[in-house]
C-alpha positions as semicolon CSV with decimal commas, in nm:
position;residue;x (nm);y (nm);z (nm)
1;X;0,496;2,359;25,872
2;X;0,349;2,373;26,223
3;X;0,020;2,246;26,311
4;X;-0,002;2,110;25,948
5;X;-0,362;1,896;26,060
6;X;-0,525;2,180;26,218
7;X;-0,457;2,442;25,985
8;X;-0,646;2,196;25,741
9;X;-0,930;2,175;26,001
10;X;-0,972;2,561;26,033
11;X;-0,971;2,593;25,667
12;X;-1,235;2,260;25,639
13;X;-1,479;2,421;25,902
14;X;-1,431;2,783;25,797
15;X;-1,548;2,717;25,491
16;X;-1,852;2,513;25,657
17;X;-1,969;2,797;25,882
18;X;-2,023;2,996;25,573
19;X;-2,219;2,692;25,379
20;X;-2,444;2,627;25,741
21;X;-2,515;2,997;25,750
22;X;-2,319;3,053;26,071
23;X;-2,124;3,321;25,963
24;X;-2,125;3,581;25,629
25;X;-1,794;3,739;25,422
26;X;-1,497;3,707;25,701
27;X;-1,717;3,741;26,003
28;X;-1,620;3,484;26,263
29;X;-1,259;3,278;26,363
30;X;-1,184;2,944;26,436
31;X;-0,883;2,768;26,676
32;X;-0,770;2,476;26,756
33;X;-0,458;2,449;27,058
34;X;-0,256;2,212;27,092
35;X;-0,147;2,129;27,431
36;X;0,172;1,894;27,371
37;X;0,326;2,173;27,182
38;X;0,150;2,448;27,391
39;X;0,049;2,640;27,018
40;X;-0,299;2,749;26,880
41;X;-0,332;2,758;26,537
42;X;-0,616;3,043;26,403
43;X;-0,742;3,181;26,143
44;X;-0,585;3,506;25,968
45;X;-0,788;3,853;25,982
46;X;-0,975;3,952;25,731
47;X;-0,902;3,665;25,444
48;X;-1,284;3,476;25,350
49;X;-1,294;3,122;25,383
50;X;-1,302;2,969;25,058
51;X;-0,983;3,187;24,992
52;X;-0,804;3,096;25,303
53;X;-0,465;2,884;25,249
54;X;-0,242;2,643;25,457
55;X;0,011;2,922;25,466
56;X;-0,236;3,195;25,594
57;X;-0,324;3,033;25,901
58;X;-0,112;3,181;26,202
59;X;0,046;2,969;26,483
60;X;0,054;3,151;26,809
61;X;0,190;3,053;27,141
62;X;-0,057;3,185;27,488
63;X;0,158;3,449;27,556
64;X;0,039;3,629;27,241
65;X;0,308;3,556;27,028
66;X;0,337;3,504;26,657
67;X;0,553;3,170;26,615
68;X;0,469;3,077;26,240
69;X;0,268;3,244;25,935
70;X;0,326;3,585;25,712
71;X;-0,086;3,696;25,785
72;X;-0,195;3,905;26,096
73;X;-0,434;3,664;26,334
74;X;-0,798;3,686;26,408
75;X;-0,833;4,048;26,594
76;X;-0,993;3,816;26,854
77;X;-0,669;3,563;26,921
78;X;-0,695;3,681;27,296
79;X;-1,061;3,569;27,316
80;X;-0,933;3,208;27,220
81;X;-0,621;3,177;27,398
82;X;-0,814;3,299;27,718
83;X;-0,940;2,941;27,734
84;X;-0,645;2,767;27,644
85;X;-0,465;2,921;27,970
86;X;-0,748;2,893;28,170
87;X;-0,950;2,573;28,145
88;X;-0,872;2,226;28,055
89;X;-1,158;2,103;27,852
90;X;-1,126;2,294;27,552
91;X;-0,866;2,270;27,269
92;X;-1,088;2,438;27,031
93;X;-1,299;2,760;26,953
94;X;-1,558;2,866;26,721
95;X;-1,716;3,167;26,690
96;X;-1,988;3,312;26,461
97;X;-2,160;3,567;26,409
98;X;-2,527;3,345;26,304
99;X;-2,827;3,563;26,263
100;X;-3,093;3,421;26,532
101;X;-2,744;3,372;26,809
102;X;-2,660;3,727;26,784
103;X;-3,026;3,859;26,763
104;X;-3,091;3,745;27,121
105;X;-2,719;3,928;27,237
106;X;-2,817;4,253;27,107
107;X;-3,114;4,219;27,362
108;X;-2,838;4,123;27,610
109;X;-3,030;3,837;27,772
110;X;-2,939;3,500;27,840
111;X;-3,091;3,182;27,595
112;X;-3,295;2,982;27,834
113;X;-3,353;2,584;27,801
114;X;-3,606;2,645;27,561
115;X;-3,488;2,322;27,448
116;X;-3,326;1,996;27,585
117;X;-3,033;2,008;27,293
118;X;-2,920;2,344;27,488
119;X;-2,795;2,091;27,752
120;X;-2,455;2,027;27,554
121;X;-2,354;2,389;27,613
122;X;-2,510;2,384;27,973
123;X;-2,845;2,474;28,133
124;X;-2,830;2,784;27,915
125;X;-2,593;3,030;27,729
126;X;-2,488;3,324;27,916
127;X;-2,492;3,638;27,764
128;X;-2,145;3,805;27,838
129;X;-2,130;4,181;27,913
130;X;-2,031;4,412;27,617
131;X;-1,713;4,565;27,532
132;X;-1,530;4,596;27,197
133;X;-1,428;4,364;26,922
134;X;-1,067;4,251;26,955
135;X;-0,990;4,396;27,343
136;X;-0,887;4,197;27,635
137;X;-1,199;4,321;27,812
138;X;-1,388;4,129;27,553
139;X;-1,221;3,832;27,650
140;X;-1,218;3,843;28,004
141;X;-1,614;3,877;27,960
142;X;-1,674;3,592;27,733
143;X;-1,472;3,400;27,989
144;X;-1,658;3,442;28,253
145;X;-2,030;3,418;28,091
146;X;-1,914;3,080;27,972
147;X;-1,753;2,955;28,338
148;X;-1,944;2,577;28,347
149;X;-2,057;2,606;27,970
150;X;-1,935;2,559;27,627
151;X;-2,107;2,828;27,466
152;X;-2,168;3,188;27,543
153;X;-2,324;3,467;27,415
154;X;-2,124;3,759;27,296
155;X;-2,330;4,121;27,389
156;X;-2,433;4,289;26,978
157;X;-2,206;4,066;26,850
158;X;-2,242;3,673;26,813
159;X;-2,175;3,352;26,978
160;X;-1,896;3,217;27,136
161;X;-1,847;2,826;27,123
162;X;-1,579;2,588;27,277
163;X;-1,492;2,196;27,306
164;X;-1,238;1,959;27,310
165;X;-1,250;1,944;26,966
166;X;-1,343;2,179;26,664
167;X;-1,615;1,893;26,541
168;X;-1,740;1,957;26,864
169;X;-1,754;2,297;26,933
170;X;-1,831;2,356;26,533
171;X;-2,164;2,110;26,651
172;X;-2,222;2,289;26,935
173;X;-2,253;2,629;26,755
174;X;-2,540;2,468;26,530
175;X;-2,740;2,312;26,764
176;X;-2,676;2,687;26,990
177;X;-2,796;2,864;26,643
178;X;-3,110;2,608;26,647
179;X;-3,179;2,627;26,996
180;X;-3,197;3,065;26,998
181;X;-3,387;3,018;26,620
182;X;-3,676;2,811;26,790
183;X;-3,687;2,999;27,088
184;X;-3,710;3,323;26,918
185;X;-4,023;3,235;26,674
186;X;-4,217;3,050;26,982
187;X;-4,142;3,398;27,159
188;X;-4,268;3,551;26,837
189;X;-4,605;3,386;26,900
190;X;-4,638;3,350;27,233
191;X;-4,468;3,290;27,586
192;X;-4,225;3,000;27,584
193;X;-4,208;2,716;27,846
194;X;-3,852;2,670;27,983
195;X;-3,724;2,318;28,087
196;X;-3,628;2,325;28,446
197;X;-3,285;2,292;28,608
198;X;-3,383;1,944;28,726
199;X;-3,445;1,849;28,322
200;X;-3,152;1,971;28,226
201;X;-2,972;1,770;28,488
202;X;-3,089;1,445;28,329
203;X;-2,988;1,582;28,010
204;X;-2,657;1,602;28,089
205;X;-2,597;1,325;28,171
206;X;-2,775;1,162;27,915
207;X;-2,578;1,344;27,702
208;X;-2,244;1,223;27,877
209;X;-2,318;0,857;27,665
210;X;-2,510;1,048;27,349
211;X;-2,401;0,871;27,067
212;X;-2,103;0,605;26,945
213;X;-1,939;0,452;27,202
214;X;-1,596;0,481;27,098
């Protein structure tokens, strides 16, 4: 069996972006690539989480093929391997489809540095164009709105996360999902104050040594 460790990751965070509230039913899809074999291993259409098996997860290789598993793969497969091929820094993808997230893409503006734990996506999370679930266009959007970031909003549809690692990019879609909660009740009362590019600076590279050193 291919990928035998990150199928087990997919299935372990799958199931944990249901129990965070990231995601509901089957919404969502998870990856994680590995470069030494050049294969991404993703989660199958359709199946829920807590149902999902070893077996079910589908090994793919970036040109689109399927190299291992009977299921069909995430509708979105080119959205992931779209950042395999294209950048170095990420070996993993998460997306979600979390309530307060995808609120502020249906009204198809950016989330702002309404706070300073926004700075391990980037200054702030784009908000890609729109086009439909599963396409190449979609893909080619997200990819650009997240050119310099780790996250990006997805246009009436969710939020787009990715990292070197799924722990990482799995973390990086709760603290996103935190960061567009808060700002959307202080908007709810009132006019929010935005940290300014020169804060965010410092936060990223405070952020650079956040945590153990390893």
């Amino acid at each position: 069996m291919k990928l035998e460790l990150a199928r087990k990751k997919i299935i372990d965070f799958g199931k944990k972006l249901v129990d965070s509230g990231l995601t509901k039913g089957t919404g969502g899809n998870l990856s994680i690539y590995n470069p030494e074999q050049e294969l991404m291993a993703i989660s199958p259409s359709g199946i829920p989480y807590y149902e999902t098996r070893l077996e079910d997860i589908v090994i793919m290789d970036l040109k689109g093929n399927k190299i291992e598993g009977a299921k069909q793969p995430s509708s979105e497969y080119q959205m992931h391997k779209i950042f395999y091929k294209q950048r170095n820094d990420i070996f993993a993808v998460v997306h979600c489809h979390s309530i307060y997230s995808t609120a502020i893409s249906i009204l198809r503006e950016n989330l702002p540095a309404s706070h300073y734990m926004i700075a391990l996506a980037g200054k702030n999370v784009r908000c890609a164009n729109y086009a439909t679930y599963g396409t190449q266009e979609l893909a080619d959007n997200a990819f650009t709105a997240m050119q310099d970031r780790k996250a990006v909003l997805l246009a009436n549809h969710g939020l787009l996360t990715g990292a070197d690692c799924i722990e990482n990019a799995f973390n990086i879609a709760e603290e996103i999902e935190y960061v567009a909660e808060t700002f959307y009740r202080a908007k709810s009362i009132g006019d929010p104050i935005i940290l300014e590019d020169q804060e965010m600076n410092k936060m990223a590279k405070k952020f650079k040594t956040y945590g153990q050193v390893k």
